[in-house]
MARLOGU-802536 format. One record per residue (C-alpha): residue number from 1; residue in one letter; x negated, y negated, z. Coordinates in steps of 0.001 Angstrom, whole numbers, plus 500000, padded with zeros to 6 digits. Example, Ala and Ser with C-alpha at 12.3 -4.5 7.8 and 13.67 -1.06 7.14 Angstrom:
2
PT  drenlum  loti       X       Y       Z
PT        1     A  487700  504500  507800
PT        2     S  486330  501060  507140
//
This chain:
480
PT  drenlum  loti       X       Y       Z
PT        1     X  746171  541569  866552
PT        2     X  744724  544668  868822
PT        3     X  741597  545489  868811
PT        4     X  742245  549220  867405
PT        5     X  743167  547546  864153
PT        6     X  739917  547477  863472
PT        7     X  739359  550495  860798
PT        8     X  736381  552734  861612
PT        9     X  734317  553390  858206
PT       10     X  732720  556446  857290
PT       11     X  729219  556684  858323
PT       12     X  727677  557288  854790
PT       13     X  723879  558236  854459
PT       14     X  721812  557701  851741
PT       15     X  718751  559183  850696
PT       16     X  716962  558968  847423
PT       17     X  714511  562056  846398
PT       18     X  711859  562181  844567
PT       19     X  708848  564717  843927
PT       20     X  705379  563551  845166
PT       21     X  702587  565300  843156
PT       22     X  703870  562918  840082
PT       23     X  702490  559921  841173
PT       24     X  698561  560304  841486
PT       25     X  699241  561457  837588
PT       26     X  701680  558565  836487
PT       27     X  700901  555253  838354
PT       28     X  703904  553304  838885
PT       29     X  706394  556099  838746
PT       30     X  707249  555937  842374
PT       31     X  707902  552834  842344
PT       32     X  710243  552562  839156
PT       33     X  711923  555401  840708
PT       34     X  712324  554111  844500
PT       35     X  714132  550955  843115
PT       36     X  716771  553438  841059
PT       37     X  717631  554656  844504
PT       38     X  718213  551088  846074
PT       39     X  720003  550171  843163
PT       40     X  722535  553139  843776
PT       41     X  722423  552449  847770
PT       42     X  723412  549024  847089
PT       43     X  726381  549651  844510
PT       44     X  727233  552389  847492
PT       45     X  726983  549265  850293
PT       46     X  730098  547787  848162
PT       47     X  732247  550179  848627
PT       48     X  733294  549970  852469
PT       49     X  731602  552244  853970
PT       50     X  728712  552234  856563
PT       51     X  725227  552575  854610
PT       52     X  722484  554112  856308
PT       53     X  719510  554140  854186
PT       54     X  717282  557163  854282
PT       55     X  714555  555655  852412
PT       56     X  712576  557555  849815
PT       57     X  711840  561282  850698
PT       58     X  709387  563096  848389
PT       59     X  707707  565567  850598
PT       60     X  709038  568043  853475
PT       61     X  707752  566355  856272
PT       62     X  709373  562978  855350
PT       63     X  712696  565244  854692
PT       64     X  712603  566310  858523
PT       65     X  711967  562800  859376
PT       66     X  715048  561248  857182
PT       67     X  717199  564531  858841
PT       68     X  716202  563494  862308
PT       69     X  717166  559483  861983
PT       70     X  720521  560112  859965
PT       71     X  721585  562383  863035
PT       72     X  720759  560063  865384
PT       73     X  722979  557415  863436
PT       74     X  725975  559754  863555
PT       75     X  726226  560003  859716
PT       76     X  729662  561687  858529
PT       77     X  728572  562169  854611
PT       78     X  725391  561828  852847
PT       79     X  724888  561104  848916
PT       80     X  721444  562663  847775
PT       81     X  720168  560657  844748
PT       82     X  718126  562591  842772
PT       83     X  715766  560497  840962
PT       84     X  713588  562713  839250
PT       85     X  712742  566718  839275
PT       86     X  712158  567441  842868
PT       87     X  711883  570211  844551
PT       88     X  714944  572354  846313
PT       89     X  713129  572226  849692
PT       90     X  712690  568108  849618
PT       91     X  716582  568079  849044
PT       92     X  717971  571148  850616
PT       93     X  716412  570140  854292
PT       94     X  718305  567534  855138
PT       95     X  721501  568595  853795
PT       96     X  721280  571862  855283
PT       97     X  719632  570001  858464
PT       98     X  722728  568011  858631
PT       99     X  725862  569767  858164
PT      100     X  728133  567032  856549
PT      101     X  729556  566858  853369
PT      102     X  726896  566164  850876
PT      103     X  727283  564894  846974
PT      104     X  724170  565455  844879
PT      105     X  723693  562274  842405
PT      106     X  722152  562607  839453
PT      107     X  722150  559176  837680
PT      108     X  719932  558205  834820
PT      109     X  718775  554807  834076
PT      110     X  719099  554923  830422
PT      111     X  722062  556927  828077
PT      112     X  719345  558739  825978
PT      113     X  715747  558754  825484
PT      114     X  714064  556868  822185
PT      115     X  713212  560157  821117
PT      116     X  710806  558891  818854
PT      117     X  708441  556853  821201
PT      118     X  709164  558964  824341
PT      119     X  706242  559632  826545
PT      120     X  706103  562086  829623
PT      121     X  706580  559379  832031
PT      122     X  709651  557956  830130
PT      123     X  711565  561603  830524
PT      124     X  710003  562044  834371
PT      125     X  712138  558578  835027
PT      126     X  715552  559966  833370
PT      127     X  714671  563773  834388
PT      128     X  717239  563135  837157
PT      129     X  719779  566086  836372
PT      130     X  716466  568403  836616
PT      131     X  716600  569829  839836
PT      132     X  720436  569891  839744
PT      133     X  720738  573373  839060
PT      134     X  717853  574279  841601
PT      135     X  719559  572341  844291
PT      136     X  723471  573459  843788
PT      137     X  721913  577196  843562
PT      138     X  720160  577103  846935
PT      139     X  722823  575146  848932
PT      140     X  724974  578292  847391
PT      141     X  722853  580760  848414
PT      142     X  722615  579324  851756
PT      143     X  726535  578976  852381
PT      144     X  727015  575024  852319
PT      145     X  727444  574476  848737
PT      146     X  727702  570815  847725
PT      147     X  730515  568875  848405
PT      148     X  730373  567459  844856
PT      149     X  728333  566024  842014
PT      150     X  727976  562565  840257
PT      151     X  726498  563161  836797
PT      152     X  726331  559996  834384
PT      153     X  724127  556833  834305
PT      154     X  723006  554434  836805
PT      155     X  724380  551690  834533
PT      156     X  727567  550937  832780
PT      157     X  729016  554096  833826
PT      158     X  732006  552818  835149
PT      159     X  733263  556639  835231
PT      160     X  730005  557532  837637
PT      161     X  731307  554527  839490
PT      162     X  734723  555796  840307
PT      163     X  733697  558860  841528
PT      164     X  731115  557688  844557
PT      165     X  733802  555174  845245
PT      166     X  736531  558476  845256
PT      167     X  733984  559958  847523
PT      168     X  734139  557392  850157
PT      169     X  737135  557034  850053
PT      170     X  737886  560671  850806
PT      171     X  734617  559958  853591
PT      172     X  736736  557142  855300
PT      173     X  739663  559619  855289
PT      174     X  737617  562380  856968
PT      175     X  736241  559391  859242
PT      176     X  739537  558434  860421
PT      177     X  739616  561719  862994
PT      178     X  736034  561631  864229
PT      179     X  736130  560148  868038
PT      180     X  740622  559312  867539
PT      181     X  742945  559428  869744
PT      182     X  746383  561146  867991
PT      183     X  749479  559868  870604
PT      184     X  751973  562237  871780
PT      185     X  755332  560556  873042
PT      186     X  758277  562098  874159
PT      187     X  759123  565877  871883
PT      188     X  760129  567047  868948
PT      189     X  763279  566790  867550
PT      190     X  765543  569211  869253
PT      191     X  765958  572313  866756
PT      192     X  762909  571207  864197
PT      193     X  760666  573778  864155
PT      194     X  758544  573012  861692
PT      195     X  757636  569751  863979
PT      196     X  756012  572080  866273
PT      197     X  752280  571665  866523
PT      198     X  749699  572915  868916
PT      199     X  747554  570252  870223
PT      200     X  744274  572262  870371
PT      201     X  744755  573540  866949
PT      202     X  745603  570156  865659
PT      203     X  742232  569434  867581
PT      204     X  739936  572285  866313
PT      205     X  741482  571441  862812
PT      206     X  741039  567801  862884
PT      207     X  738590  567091  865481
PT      208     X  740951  564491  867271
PT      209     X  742357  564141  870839
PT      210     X  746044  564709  871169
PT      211     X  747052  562097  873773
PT      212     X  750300  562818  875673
PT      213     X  752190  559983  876636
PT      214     X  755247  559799  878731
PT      215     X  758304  556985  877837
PT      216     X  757032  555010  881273
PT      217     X  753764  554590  879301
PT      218     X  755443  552779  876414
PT      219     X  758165  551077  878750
PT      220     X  755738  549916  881087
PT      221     X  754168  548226  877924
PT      222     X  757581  546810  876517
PT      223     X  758212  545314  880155
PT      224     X  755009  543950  880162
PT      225     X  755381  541638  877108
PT      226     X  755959  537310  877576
PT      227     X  757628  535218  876032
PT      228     X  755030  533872  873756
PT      229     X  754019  537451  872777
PT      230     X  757466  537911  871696
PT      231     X  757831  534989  869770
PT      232     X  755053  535714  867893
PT      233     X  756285  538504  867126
PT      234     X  759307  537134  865932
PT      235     X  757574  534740  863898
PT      236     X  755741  538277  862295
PT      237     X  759016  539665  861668
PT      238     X  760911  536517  859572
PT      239     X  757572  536359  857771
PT      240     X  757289  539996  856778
PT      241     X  761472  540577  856118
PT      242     X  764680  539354  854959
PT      243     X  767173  539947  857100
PT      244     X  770029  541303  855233
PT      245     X  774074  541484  855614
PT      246     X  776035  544444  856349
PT      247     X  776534  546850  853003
PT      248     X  779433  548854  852172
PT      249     X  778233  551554  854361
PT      250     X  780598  551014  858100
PT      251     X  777569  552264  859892
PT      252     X  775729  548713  859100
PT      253     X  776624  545718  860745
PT      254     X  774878  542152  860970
PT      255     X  771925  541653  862939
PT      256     X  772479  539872  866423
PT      257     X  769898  537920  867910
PT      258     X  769711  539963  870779
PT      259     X  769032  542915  868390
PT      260     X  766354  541321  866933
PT      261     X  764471  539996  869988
PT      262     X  764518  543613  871977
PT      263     X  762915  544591  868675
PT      264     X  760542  542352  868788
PT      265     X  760004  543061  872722
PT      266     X  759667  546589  871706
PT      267     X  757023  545881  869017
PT      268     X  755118  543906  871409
PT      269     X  754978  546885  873635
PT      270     X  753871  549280  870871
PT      271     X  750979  547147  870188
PT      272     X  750135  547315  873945
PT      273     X  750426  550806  873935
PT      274     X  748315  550998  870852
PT      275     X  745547  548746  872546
PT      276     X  745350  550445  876136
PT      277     X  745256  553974  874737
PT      278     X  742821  553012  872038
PT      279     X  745181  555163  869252
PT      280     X  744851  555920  865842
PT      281     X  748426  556916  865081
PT      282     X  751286  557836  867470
PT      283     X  754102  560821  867097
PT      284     X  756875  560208  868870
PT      285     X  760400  560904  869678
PT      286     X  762976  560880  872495
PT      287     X  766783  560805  872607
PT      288     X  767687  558967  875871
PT      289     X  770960  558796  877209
PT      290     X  774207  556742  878075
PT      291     X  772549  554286  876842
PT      292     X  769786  553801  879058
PT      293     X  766097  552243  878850
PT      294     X  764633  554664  877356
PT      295     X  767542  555332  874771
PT      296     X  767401  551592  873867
PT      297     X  763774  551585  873345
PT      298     X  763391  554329  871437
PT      299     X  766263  553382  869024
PT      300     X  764445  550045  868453
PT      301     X  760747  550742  867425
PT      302     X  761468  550604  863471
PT      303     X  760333  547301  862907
PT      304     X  757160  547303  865146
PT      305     X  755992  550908  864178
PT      306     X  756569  549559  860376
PT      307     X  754405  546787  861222
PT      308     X  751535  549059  862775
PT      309     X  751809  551573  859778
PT      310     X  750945  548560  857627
PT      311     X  748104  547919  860057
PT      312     X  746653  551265  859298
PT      313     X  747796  552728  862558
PT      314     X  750676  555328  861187
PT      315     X  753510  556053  863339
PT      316     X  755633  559391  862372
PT      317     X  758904  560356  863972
PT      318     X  760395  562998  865218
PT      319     X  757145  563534  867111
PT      320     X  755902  565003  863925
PT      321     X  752366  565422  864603
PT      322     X  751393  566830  861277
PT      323     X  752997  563481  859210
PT      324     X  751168  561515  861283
PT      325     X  747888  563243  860101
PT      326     X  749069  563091  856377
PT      327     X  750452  559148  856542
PT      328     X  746428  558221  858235
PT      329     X  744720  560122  855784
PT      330     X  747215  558389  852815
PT      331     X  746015  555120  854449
PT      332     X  742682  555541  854581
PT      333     X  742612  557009  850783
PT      334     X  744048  553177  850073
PT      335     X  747144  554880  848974
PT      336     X  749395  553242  852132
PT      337     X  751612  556018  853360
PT      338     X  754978  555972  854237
PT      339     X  756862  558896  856388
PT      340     X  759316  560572  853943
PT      341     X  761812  563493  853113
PT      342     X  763279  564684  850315
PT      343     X  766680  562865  849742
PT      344     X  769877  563557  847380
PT      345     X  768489  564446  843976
PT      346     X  770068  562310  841043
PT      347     X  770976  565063  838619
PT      348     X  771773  562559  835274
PT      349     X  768121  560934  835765
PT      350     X  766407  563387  836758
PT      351     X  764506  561987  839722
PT      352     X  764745  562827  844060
PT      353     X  765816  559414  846276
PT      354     X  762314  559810  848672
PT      355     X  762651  557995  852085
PT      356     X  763445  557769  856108
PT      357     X  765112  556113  858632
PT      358     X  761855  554863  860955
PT      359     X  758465  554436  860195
PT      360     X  757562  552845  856971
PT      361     X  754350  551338  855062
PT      362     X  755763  547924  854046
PT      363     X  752095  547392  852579
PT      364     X  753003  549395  849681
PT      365     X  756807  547951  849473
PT      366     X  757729  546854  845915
PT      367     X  759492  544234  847372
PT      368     X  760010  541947  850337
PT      369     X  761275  544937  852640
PT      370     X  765035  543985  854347
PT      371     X  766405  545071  857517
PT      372     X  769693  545690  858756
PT      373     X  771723  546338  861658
PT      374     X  773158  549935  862520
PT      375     X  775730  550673  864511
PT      376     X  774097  554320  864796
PT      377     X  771643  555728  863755
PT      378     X  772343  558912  862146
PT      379     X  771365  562265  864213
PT      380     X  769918  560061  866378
PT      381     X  771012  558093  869932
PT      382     X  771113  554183  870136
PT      383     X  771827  551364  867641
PT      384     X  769550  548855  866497
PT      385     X  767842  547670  863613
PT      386     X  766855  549743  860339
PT      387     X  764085  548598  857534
PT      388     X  765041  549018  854180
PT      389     X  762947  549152  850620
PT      390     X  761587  551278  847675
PT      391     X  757826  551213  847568
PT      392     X  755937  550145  844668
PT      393     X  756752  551401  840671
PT      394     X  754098  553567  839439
PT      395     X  752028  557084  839830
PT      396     X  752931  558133  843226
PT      397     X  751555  561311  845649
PT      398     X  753081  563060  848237
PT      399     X  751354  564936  850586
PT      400     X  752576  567108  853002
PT      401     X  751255  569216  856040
PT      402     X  752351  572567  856974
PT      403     X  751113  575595  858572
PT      404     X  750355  579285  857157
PT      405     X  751758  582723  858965
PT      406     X  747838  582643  860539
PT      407     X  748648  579247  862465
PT      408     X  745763  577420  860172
PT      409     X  746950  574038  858712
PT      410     X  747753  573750  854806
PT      411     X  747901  570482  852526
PT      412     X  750807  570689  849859
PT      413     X  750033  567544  847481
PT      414     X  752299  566570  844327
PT      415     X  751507  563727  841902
PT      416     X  754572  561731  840689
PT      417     X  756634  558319  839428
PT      418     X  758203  555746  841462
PT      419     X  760919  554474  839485
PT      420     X  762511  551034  839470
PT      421     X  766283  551928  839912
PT      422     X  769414  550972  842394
PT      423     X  769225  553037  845903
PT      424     X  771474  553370  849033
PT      425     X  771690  550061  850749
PT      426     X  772261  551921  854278
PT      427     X  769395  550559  855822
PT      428     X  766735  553484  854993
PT      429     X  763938  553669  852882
PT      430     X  764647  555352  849675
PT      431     X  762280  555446  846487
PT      432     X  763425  556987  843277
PT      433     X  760736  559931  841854
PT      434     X  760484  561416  839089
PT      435     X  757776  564729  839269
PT      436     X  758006  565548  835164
PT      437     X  759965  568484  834785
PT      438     X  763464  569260  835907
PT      439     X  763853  567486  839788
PT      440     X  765671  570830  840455
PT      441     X  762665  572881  839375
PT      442     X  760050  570256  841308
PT      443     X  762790  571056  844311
PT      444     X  762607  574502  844321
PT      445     X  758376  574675  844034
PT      446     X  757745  572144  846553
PT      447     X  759909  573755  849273
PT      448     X  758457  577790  848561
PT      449     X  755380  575966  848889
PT      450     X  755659  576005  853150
PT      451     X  755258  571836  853773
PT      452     X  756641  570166  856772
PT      453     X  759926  569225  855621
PT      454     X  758545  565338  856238
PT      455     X  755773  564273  853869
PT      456     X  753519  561021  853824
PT      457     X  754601  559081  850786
PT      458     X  751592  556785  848879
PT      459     X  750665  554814  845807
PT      460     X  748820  556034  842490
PT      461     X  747344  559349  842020
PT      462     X  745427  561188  845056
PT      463     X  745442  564473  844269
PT      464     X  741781  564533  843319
PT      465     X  740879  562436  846359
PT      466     X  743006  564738  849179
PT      467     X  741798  567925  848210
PT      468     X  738140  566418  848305
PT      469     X  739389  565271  851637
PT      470     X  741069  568654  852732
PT      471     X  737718  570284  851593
PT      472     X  735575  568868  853725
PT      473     X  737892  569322  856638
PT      474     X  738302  572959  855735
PT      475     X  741909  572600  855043
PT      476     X  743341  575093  852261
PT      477     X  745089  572363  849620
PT      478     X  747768  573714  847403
PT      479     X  749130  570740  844442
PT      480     X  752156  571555  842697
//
């Protein structure tokens, strides 16, 4: 395994706030209230992200200090836990000091006060929602209004929970751009032109390098695999899929051996080029001809670009820049992510076959994923091998990125069902989805809505999660 496999995690500070004149009056207070806000930094250090403690701020001058370390460790999002009343300024300088995405926290230890034995230090220790109002109001009035807010209890709040661990996800997503490289290979689809992205407004959008690579880049790579490296690889590929017999369909045929070691010698080479041009994802595309080199290789990267999606290192094809984008932010919201278009609709159930020849998430499969041999594959130059499943029954989401009259980039998000059922055996991905209401009707919305006519398709319900995502990117986000 490469070493770009390796995930980079969000950067997440935390600070806990607190409000200094209180404790010459009520000894102990700090205290009680500094180990509220390690509690909550240590539920946050579960949840697989980078932690970088602020420590506890309860004056201005330690608020410059805490805004002048979390810079220097790079942080991408910071959770403010508000542990008692404190004042706007204690909060409000680091997070406007900062410029990240900032969720205010405002956890209390207990569910209610004992009303009937409180005392004025009991309510300072719960008085965390206090300053809540004071805080959003200023970071409004300033122009960076808070990412978010976590209202509950510190304990048994399993709700309160879910949310911080939504909003690192959404952080890793975000995190997944900073300091990437996006590949380039080859072009677009001839005629596409919703493929068609601009590289320094995928850049000023995203904050990622582009990286143009040529066909010698990746054939260089292929050439450059041994033998052992390819029967590894081949030893990867039995354990991962069940090679399957032709269908029905006279476009599949049976897998030869020499089909299945190029692929292998291919997928080798796509790691390489992974690993030498330290890459995030890859877009790529090229047609070849008469059957040449380049024709053969890029008609035989299915299986390894299905293995790299897997790996967290999407591949979209077509050269579609934008699905590449949408399939590593799926990933990194733990949802998997598999490059999709809208299929024939099934009029008698109701639901839209979802799938792809080419790059696929078998992480999220709902079975062992097959493969097949193709004579052809269709639109497309070359013969090879094609990988075939439905991804996991359940809630599904779809997201999708397009791009407005202006140029600016959109998210177009729908929440649906996978649903166990029988689907083409032609050596594609297809998943059955159901969107509840009439598939014509969910047809007709999702296409007015603008979206790149490819979509990255993931697990359970992200909705929530992507626009939190899309917000602090700046992206407009439009669910239907």
């Amino acid at each position: 395994m490469v070493n770009q496999f390796r995930r980079a995690r969000a950067r997440v500070g935390v600070m806990t706030v607190g409000h200094e004149p209180y404790w010459e009056q009520f000894p102990g207070l700090r205290e009680e209230l500094a180990g509220y806000g390690q509690e909550f930094e240590n539920r946050v250090r579960e949840m697989d992200v980078e932690v970088v403690g602020a420590g506890f701020v309860d004056t201005v001058d330690k608020a410059f200090a805490a805004t002048e370390h979390l810079k220097k460790q790079d942080v991408d999002f910071l959770f403010v836990f508000l542990s008692t009343y404190v004042t706007s300024s204690t909060a409000a300088t680091p997070i406007l000091g900062l410029a990240v995405p900032t969720v205010l926290v405002a956890l209390q230890p207990r569910q209610r006060l004992d009303y009937t034995n409180t005392t004025t230090y009991m309510q300072l220790a719960n008085d965390n929602i206090c300053s809540l109002p004071e805080i959003g109001g200023v970071l409004v009035r300033a122009g960076r209004p808070a990412a978010g807010m976590v209202v509950g209890t510190l304990y048994d709040d399993s709700a309160a929970m879910a949310e911080v661990r939504s909003w690192c996800r959404a952080a890793n997503a975000r995190r997944a751009f900073k300091y990437a490289r996006i590949g380039y290979l080859g072009h677009t689809y001839e005629g596409m032109y919703d493929m068609n992205s601009d590289p320094t407004a995928f850049t000023a959008t995203f904050g990622s390098h582009v990286q143009m690579l040529e066909m010698c880049d990746l054939a260089k790579a292929v050439n450059g695999a041994t033998q052992r490296e390819i029967d590894e690889k081949l030893e990867e590929i039995h354990g991962v899929f069940t090679v399957s017999d032709p269908f029905i369909d006279p476009v599949t045929r049976p897998i030869k051996p020499e089909d299945l070691a190029w692929s292998a010698k291919v997928a080798v080479g796509l790691d390489k080029l992974v690993d030498a041009f330290g890459l995030t994802g890859l877009a790529y595309y090229y047609k070849g001809l008469d059957d040449n080199e380049y024709e053969r290789i890029g008609a035989n990267m299915v299986l390894g670009n299905s293995l790299l999606t897997g790996k967290g290192i999407p591949l979209a094809g077509e050269a579609d820049l934008k699905t590449c984008a949408a399939m590593l932010i799926m990933d990194r919201l733990e949802a998997g992510g598999s490059f999709a278009e809208l299929h024939p609709c099934d009029f008698k159930d109701d639901i839209v076959l979802v799938g792809h020849d080419g790059p696929h998430n078998i992480k999220i499969a709902d079975d062992r994923p097959v493969i097949r041999g193709l004579e052809l594959f269709h639109g497309k130059r070359g013969s090879g091998i094609g990988v075939e499943f439905s991804i996991q029954a359940g809630p599904v989401t779809l997201l999708s990125i397009g791009q407005t009259a202006q140029g600016r980039y959109k998210m177009i998000v729908a929440e649906g069902e996978s649903i166990k059922g029988p689907i083409p055996q032609t050596g594609n991905t297809n998943t059955r989805c159901s969107f509840g209401r009439p598939v014509a009707a969910f047809v007709e919305q999702w296409c007015s809505a603008g979206p790149t006519h490819h979509f990255a398709l993931g697990v359970g319900r992200k909705a929530a999660e992507i626009k939190r995502t899309a917000g602090m990117m700046g992206i407009e986000v439009q669910e239907i």
